[in-house]
C-alpha positions in Angstrom: 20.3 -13.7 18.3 16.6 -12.9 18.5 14.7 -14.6 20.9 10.8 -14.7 21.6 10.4 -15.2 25.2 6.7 -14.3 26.6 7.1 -11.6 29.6 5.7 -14.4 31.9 8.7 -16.7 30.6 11.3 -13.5 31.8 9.5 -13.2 34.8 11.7 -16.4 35.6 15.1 -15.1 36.9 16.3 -18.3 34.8 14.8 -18.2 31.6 16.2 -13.9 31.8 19.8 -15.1 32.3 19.4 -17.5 29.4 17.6 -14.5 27.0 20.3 -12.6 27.9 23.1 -15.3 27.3 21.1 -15.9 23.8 21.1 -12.5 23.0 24.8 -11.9 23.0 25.2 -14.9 20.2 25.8 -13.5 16.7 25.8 -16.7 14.7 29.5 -16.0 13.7 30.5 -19.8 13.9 33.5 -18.6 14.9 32.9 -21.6 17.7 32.7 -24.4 15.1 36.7 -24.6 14.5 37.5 -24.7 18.2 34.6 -27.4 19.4 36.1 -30.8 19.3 32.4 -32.8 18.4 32.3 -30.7 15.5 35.4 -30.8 14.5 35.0 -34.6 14.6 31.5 -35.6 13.3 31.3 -32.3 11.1 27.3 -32.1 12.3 26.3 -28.5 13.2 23.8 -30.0 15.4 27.2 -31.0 17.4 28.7 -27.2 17.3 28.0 -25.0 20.0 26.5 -22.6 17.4 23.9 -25.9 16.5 23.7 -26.8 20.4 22.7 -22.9 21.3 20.0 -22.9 18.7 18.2 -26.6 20.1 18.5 -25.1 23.6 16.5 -21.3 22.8 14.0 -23.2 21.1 13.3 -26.0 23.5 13.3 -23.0 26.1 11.1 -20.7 24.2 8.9 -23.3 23.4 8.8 -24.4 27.4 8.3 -28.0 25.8 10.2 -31.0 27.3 13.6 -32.0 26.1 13.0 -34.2 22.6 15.4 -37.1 22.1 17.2 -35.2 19.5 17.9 -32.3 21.8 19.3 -35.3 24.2 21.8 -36.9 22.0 23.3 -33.3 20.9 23.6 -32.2 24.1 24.5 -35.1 25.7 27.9 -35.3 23.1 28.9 -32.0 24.4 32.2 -31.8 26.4 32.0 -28.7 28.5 35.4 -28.1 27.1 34.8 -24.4 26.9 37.0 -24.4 23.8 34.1 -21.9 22.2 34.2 -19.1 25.2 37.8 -18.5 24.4 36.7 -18.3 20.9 33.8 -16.4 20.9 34.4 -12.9 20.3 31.1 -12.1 21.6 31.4 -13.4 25.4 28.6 -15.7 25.0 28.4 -17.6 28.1 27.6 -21.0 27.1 28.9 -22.6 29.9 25.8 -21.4 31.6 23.8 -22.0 29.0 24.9 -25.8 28.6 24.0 -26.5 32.0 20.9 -25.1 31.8 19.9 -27.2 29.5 21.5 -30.0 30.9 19.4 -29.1 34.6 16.4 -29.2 32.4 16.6 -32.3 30.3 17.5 -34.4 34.0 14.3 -33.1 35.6 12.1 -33.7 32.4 13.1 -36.5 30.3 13.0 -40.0 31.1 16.4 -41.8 29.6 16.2 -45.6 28.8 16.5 -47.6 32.3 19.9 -48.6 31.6 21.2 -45.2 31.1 19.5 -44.1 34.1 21.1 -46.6 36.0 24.7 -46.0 35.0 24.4 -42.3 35.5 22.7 -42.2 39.0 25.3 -44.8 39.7 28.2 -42.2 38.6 26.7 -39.5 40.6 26.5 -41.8 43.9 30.2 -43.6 43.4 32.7 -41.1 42.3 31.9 -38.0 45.1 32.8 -40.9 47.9 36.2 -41.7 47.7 35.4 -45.1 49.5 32.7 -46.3 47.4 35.1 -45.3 44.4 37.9 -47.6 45.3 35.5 -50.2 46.1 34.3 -49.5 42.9 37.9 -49.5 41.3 38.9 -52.8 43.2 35.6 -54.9 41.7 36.0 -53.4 38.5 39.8 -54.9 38.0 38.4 -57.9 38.8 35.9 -57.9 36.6 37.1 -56.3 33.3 39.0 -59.2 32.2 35.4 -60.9 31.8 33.5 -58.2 29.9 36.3 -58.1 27.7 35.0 -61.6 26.5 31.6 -60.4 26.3 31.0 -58.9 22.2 30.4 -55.0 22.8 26.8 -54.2 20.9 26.9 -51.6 18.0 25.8 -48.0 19.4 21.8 -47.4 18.1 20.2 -43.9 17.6 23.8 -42.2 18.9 23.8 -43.6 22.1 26.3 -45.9 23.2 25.0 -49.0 24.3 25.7 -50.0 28.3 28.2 -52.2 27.7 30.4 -50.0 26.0 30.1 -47.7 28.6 31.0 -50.3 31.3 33.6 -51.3 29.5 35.4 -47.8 29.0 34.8 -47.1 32.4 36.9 -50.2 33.7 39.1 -49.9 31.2 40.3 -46.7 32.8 40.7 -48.2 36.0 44.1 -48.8 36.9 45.8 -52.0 37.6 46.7 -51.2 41.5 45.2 -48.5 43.7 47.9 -46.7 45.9 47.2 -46.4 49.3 45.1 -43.6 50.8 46.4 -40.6 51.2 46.0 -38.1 54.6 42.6 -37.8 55.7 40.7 -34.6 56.3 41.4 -32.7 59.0 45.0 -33.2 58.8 47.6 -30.1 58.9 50.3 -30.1 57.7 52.7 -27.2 59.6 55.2 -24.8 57.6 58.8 -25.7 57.1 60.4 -23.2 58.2 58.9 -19.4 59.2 55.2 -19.6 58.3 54.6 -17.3 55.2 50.6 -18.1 54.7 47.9 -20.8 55.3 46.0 -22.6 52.8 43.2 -25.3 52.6 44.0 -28.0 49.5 40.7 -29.5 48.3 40.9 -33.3 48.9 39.1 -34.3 45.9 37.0 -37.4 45.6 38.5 -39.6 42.3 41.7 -37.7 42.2 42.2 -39.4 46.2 41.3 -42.8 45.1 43.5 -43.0 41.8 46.6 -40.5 42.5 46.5 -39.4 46.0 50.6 -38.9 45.7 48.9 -35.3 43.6 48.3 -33.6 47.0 50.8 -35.1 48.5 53.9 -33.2 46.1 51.4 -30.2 46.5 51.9 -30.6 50.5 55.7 -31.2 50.2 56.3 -28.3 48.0 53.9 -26.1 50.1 54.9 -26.3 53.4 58.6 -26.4 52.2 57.9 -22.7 51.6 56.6 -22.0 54.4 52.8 -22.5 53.3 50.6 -24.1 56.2 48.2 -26.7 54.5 44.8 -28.0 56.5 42.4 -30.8 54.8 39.2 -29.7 56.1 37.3 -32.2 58.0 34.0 -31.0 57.0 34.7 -30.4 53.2 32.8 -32.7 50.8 32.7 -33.1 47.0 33.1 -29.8 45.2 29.7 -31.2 42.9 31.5 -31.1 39.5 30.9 -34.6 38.1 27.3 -34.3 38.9 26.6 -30.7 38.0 27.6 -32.0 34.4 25.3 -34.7 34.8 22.7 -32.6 35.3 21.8 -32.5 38.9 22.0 -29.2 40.0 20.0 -29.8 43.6 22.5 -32.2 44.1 25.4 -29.7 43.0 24.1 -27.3 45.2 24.3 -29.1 48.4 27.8 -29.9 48.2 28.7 -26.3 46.8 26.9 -25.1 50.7 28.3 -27.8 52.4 32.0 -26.9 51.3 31.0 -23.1 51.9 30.3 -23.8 55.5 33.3 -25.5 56.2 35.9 -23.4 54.4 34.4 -20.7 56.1 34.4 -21.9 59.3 37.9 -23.0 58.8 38.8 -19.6 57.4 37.3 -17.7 60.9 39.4 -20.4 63.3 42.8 -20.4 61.8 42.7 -18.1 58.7 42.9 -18.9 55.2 45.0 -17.2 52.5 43.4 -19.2 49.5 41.5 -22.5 48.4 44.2 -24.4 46.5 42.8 -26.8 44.2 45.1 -29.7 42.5 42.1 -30.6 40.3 41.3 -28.1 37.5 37.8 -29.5 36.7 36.8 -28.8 40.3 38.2 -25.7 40.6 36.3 -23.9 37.3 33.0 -25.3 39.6 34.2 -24.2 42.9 35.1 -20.3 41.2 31.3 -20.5 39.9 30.1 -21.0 43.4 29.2 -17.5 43.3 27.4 -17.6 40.5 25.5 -20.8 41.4 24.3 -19.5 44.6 23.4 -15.9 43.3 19.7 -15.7 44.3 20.2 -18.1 47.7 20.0 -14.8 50.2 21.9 -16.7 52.9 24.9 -18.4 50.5 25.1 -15.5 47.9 27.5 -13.1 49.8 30.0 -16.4 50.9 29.6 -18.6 48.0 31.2 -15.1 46.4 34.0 -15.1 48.5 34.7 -18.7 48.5 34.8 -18.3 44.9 37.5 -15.5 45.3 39.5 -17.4 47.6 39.8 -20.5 45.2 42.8 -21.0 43.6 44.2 -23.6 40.9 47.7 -24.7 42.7 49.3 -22.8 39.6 48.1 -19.6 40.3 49.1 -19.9 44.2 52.4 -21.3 43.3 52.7 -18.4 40.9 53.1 -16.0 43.9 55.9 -18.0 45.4 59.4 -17.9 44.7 60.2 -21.1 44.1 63.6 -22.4 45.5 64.8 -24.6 43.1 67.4 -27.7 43.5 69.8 -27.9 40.5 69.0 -28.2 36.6 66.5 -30.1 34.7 67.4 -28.7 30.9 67.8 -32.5 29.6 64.0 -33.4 30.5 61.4 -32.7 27.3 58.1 -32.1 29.3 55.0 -31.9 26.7 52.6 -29.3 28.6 48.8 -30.5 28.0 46.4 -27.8 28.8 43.3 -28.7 30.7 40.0 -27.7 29.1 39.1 -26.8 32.2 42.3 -24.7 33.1 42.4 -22.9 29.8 39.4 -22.2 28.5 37.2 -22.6 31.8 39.6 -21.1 34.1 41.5 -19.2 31.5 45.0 -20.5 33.1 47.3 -21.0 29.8 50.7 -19.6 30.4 51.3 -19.8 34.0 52.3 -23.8 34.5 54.5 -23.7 31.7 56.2 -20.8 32.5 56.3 -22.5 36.6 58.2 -25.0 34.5 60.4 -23.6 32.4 61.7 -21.6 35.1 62.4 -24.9 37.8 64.4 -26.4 35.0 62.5 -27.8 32.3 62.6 -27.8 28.2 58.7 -27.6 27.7 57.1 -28.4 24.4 53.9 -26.6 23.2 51.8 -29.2 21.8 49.9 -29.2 18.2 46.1 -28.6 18.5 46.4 -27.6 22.5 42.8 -26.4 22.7 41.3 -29.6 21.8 40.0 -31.8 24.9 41.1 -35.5 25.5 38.0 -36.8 25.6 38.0 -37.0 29.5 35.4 -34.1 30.4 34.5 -35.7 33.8 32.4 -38.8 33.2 32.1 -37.9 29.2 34.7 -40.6 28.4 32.7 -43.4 29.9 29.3 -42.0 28.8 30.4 -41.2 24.9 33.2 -43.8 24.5 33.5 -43.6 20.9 34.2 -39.8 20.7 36.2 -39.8 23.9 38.5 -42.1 22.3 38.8 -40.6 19.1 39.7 -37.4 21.2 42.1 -39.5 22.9 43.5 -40.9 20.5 44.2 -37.6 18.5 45.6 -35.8 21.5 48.2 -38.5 22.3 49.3 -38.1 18.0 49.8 -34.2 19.1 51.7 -35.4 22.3 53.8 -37.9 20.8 54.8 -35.1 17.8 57.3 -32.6 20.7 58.7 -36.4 21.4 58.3 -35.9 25.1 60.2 -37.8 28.5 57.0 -36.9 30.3 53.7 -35.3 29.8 52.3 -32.8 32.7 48.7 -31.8 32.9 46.7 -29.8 35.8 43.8 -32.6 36.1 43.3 -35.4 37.0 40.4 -37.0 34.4 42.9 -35.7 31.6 45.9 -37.8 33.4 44.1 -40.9 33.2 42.5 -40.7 30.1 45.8 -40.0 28.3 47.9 -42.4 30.4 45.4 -44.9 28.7 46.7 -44.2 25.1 50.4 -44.0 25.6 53.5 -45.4 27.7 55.3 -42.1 27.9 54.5 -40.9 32.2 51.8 -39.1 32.4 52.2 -36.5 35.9 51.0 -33.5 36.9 52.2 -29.9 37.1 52.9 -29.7 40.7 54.9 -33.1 40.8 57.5 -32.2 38.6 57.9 -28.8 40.5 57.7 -30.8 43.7 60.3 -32.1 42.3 62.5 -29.3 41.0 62.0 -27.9 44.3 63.7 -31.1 46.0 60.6 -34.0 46.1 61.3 -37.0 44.4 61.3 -37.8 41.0 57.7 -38.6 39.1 56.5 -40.8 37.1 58.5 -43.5 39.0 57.2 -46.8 40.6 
């Protein structure tokens, strides 16, 4: 792709990575039969191909963000379905956020959409104001559902749809808490390696019994496992909302205290039970690039993060007796696929501890989760849902696994079939109790 950038625009480091990230487009389009928007509202405006082309000219043009350029890339998913596509590595991950950085520093959304979003980006990273959140929201959803939900205007869902697909998604009972940080959590056994597990924010408040199989079936293999007190949000939920300042404290923050960690006791890996965090936590390094005092860390940090898959994949499991009976329909994270490029690995973790598992129809389309996507775009996140539990239903599975947490919940709301993840069924295999169970 052309582009017409003035040598005083390059001059900015970040205008040169997004020349360069423009350049390597070759309008092949290959990217319009993989992006779910697309695929849905047939508008090339919605394609990556369409979003790429609003972002170079809003960039070349230095001009801000137009409420066109808004809605398009505000219907985005950040699936990354086009990277795996793309023959010609164009990074529009990058590219996406860029523009996503841009339009939160230089246009001014309605009030209410304000509102809602800066409210997202100071509930979900603090687990306690989330389940406060959760616990007034069950109390309150059975009213709004009496409230008439407006029709959306100019593309944008109106703020009571949105507040209504958020509670919606909130479950009917929070479990307890799990462990805090700075708990450990000492091998079983001769100690083969020690790891910190990310404690998440939403995933501690909605399904905290995640981390907990990934502790049992860790440390029953002799894996050491330390929540680090220190350790905050990874930033993922509001570096897709735009707020990279924001983004970048945490991603320091975290850096600081996994490597602290890493000097007193040692550190094998950063496991991560949440695939949307972990595609954020491996760009640390990229993130931090030009910050001369977080570069060379923020590198290694991204290195040392692993998706609890991958770690697993270097153990030999020790599994407890056969599981052939049990139809598990593998769904494949957005985020583990195409951001982390992850695809074979948890099925094959399953197959091998016992399981019959089912490749599902259209696998590379998202669920409409996408972090806070399904309560800022309803509409299409349900649509997206409701396609991806068709798929799901079609291998006629006992249970459906997944590697994330948003994806959990947002299928769980579409079907009754148990919805668990990866490393609770091999928690089980591997002697933890069965999932899915009350």
């Amino acid at each position: 792709m052309k582009t017409e950038f003035t040598p005083a625009q390059l001059a900015d480091p970040a205008i040169a990575e997004a020349d360069k990230i423009l350049r390597a487009c070759v309008h092949c389009g290959f990217c319009t039969a993989t992006c779910p928007t697309y695929v849905l509202l047939g508008d090339e405006l919605d394609s990556p191909r369409g979003r790429i082309y609003l972002i170079k000219e809003m960039l070349e043009k230095d001009a801000p963000p137009t409420a066109e350029v808004v809605k398009h890339i505000d219907r985005c998913l950040s699936c990354l379905a086009c990277m795996t596509t793309c023959p010609s590595g164009v990074n529009y991950m990058h590219l996406v956020d860029m523009a996503r950085a841009r339009i939160e520093a230089q246009y001014q959304r309605p009030l209410p959409d304000r509102a809602l979003r800066a409210a997202l980006a100071w509930l979900m990273p603090k687990p306690h104001l989330f389940r406060l959140g959760m616990v007034i929201g069950r109390w309150v959803r059975p009213l709004l559902q009496l409230v008439p939900t407006p029709r959306p205007k100019g593309g944008t869902p109106a703020l009571l749809s949105r507040i209504k697909a958020m509670l919606a998604l909130a479950p009917r009972q929070l479990p307890p808490p799990g462990p805090a940080l700075g708990s450990v959590f000492p091998a079983i056994g001769p100690k083969r390696g020690r790891v910190a597990l990310l404690h998440g924010c939403a995933q501690q408040v909605l399904a905290p019994r995640i981390n907990g199989a990934a502790i049992n079936l860790l440390t029953r293999h002799g894996i050491e496992v330390v929540l680090v007190a220190e350790e905050q949000c990874c930033g993922a939920l509001i570096h897709h909302l735009g707020r990279d300042e924001e983004t970048l404290r945490y991603a320091r923050a975290n850096i600081t205290a996994w490597m602290k960690e890493a000097d007193r006791g040692g550190l094998d890996a950063i496991v991560v039970t949440t695939s949307g965090c972990g595609t954020v936590i491996k760009d640390y390094g990229y993130l931090l690039r030009d910050d001369p005092a977080f570069a060379a860390p923020a590198a290694k940090i991204s290195a040392m993060a692993k998706d609890i898959s991958e770690y697993i994949g270097g153990l030999e499991l020790q599994v407890a007796g056969t599981r052939g009976d049990l139809v598990i329909a593998y769904h494949a994270a957005c985020s583990l696929q195409h951001g982390q490029k992850i695809t074979q690995l948890p099925k094959e973790l399953l197959s091998k501890s016992g399981f019959v598992v089912k490749d599902v129809p259209e696998s590379h389309l998202c669920c409409g989760s996408a972090g806070t996507y399904n309560f800022l775009q309803p509409e299409i996140a349900g649509k997206l849902r409701d396609r991806k539990v068709a798929n799901l239903a079609s291998v006629k599975p006992d249970m459906i696994a997944a590697g994330n947490i948003g994806c959990m919940v947002q299928i769980a709301s579409g079907t009754s079939v148990p919805v668990v993840h990866t490393i609770e069924l091999l928690d089980w295999a591997t002697g933890g109790p069965r999932p899915g169970v009350e």
